[in-house]
VOGU-3710 file (C-alpha; in Angstrom, 3 decimals, decimal comma):
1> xxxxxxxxxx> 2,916/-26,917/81,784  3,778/-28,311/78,594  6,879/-31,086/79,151  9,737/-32,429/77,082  7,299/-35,637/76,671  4,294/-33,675/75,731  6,384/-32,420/72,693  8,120/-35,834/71,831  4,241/-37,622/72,014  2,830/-34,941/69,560
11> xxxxxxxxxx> 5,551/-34,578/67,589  5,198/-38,678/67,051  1,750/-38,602/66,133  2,336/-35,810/64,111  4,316/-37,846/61,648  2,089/-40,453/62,397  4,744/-43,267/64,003  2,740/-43,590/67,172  -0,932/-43,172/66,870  -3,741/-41,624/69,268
21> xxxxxxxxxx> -3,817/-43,618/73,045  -1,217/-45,663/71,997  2,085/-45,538/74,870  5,525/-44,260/73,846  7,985/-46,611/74,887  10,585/-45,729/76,814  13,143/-46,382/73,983  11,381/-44,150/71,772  11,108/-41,017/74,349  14,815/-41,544/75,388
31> xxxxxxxxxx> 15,526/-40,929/71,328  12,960/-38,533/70,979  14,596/-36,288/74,236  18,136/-37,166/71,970  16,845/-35,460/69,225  15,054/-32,420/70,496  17,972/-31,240/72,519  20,194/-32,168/69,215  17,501/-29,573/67,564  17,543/-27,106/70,699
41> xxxxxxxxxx> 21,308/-26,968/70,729  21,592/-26,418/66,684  19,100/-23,671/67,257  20,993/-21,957/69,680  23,210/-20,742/66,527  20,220/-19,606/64,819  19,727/-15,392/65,173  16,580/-15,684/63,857  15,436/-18,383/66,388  17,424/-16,617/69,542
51> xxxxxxxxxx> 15,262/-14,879/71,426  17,193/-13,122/73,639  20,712/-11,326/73,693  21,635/-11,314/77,359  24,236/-8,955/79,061  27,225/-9,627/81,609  28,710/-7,431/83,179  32,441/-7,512/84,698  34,906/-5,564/86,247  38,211/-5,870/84,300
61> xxxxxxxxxx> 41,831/-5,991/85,898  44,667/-3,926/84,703  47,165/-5,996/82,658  44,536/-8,415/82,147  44,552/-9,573/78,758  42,204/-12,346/78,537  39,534/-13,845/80,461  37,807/-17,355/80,892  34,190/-17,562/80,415  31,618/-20,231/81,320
71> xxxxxxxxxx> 30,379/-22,251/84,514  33,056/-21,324/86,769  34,957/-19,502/84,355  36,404/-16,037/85,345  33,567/-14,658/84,003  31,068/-17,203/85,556  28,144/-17,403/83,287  26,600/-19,701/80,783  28,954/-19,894/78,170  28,317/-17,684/75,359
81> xxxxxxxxxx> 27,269/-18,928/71,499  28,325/-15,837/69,682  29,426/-11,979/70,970  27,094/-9,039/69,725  28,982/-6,486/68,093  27,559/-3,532/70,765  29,793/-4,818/73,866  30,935/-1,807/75,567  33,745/-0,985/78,508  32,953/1,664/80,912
91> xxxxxxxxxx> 34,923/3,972/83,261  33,821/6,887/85,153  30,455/6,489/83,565  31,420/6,912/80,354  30,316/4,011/78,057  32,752/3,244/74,546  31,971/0,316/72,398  33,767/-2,242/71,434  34,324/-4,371/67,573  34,114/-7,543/67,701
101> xxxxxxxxxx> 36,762/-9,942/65,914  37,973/-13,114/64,637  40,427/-15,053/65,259  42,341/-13,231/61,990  41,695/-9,787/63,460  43,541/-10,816/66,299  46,388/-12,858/65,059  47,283/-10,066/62,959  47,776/-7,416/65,868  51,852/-6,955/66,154
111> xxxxxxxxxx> 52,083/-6,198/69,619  48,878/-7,682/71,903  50,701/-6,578/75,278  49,985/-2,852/74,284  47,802/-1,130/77,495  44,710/0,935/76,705  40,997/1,305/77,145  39,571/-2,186/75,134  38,220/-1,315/71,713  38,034/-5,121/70,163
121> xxxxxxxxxx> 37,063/-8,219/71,648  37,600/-11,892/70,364  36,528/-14,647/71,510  38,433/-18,161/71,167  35,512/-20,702/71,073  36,606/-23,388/72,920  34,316/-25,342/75,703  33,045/-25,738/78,233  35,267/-22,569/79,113  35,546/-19,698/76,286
131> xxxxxxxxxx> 38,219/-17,489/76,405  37,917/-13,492/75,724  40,931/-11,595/74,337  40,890/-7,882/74,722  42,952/-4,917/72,515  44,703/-2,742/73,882  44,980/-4,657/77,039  43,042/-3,056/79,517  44,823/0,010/81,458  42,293/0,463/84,233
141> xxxxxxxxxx> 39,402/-1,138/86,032  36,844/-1,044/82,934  33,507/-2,589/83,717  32,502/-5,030/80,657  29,091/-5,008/79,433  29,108/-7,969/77,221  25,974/-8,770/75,440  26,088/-12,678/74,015  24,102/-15,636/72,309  23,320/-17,817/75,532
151> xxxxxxxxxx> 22,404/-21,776/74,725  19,015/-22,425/73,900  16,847/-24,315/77,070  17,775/-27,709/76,621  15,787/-30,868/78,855  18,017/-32,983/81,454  14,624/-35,612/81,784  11,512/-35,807/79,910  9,222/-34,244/82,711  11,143/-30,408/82,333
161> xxxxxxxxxx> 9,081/-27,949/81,520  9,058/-25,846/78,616  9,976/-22,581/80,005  10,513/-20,312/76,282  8,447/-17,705/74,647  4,692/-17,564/73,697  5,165/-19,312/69,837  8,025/-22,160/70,613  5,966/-24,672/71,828  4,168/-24,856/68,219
171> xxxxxxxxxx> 7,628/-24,183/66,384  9,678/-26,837/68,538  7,201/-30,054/68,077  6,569/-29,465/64,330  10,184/-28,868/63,841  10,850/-32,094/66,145  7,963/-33,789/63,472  10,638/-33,102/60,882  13,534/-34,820/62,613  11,917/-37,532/63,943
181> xxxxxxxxxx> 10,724/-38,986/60,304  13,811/-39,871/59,019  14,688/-42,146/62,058  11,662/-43,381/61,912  11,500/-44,308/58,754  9,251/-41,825/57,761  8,484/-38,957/55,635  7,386/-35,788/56,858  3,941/-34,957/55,523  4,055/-31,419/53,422
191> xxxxxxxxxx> 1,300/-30,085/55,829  4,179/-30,498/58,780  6,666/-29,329/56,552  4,581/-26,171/55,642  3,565/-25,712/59,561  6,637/-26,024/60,822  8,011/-23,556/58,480  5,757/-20,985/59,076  5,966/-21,589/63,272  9,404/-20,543/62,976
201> xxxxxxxxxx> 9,024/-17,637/60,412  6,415/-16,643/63,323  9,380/-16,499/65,803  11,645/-14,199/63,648  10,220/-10,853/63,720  10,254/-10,760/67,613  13,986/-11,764/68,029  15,620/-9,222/65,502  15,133/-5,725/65,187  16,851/-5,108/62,356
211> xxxxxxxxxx> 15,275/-6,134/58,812  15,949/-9,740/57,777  17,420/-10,034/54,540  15,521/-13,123/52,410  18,397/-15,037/52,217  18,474/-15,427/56,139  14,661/-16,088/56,123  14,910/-18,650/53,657  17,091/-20,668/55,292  15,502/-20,733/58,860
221> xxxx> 12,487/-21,854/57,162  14,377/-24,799/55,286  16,445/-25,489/58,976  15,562/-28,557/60,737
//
């Protein structure tokens, strides 16, 4: 299995500031682990790089307005990047979606204690606990389905495994290449400029369904 050091080692020799047999010291990997969860977390923003919308599911309480989510959070989960817009409430088997809003949308309502079956959600980004924020308030024992943006795998030690899908490997250590010039006083070489763009234009068509407009594409391929 392919480690956090494996990366950090090619990605080195890759822009050439630690050559073939030669050790990484243990300065260097501690920076180079820095860096590619730095990379791993700003890619957890990314649509075109997520690879997976996941769905939670919770029963709702009457009167409940808002709800906590995160480790230990009401909603105990991995906290949430972003909220899809196809979240839906059910009752009795009978599914209704949900918008999803800003922080606007919400602020503008005139009365957020009014009861009902939840046709908006917003979520107030704050960490390590989000909060949600339902309208109407919830009149009944809904059951959310709330599909989300979970955070990127990100390495506690250099000896995890890499445990994404077929094509990150290739996309993470040329994309690491990238980052790790600068600090070391490098220059990225075009060829690992060029690779690692196309690596993660590989990624894109398997982790949205609908068609990417250029202007997205163009800047995951310029993203570090």
């Amino acid at each position: 299995m392919t480690t956090a050091l494996d990366m950090i080692k090619r990605a080195k020799r890759l822009n050439r500031s630690l050559g073939i047999g030669e050790t990484l010291s243990a300065e260097d990997a501690a920076d180079g682990l820095t860096a590619l969860n730095a990379m791993m977390d700003a890619w957890s923003i990314q649509r075109l790089l997520v690879y997976q919308i996941t769905e939670d599911s919770h029963t709702m309480v009457a009167g409940t307005a808002s709800y906590t989510i995160g480790a230990s959070g009401t909603i105990n989960t991995t906290r949430p990047e972003r909220i899809e817009p196809s979240c839906d409430v059910r009752l009795s088997g009978v599914d209704a979606e949900m918008a999803g809003w800003d922080e606007s949308d919400y602020s503008a309502i005139a009365d957020n204690t009014t009861q009902g079956r939840p046709c908006a959600v917003y979520m107030q980004r704050a960490a390590p606990l989000a909060t949600l924020y339902f309208y109407p308030v919830p009149d009944a024992a809904y059951t959310l389905k709330l599909r989300s943006w979970k955070r990127m795998q990100t390495f506690s030690a250099l000896t995890d495994a890499l445990a994404l899908p077929a094509g990150y490997e290739d996309a993470i250590t040329y994309s690491l290449a990238e980052r790790l010039a600068p600090e070391d006083g490098l220059e990225p070489s075009m060829t690992v400029v060029r690779i690692a763009a196309t690596n993660r234009k590989a990624l894109t068509p398997n982790n949205v369904s609908r068609r990417v407009m250029m202007n997205d594409l163009d800047r995951v391929l310029g993203y570090w």
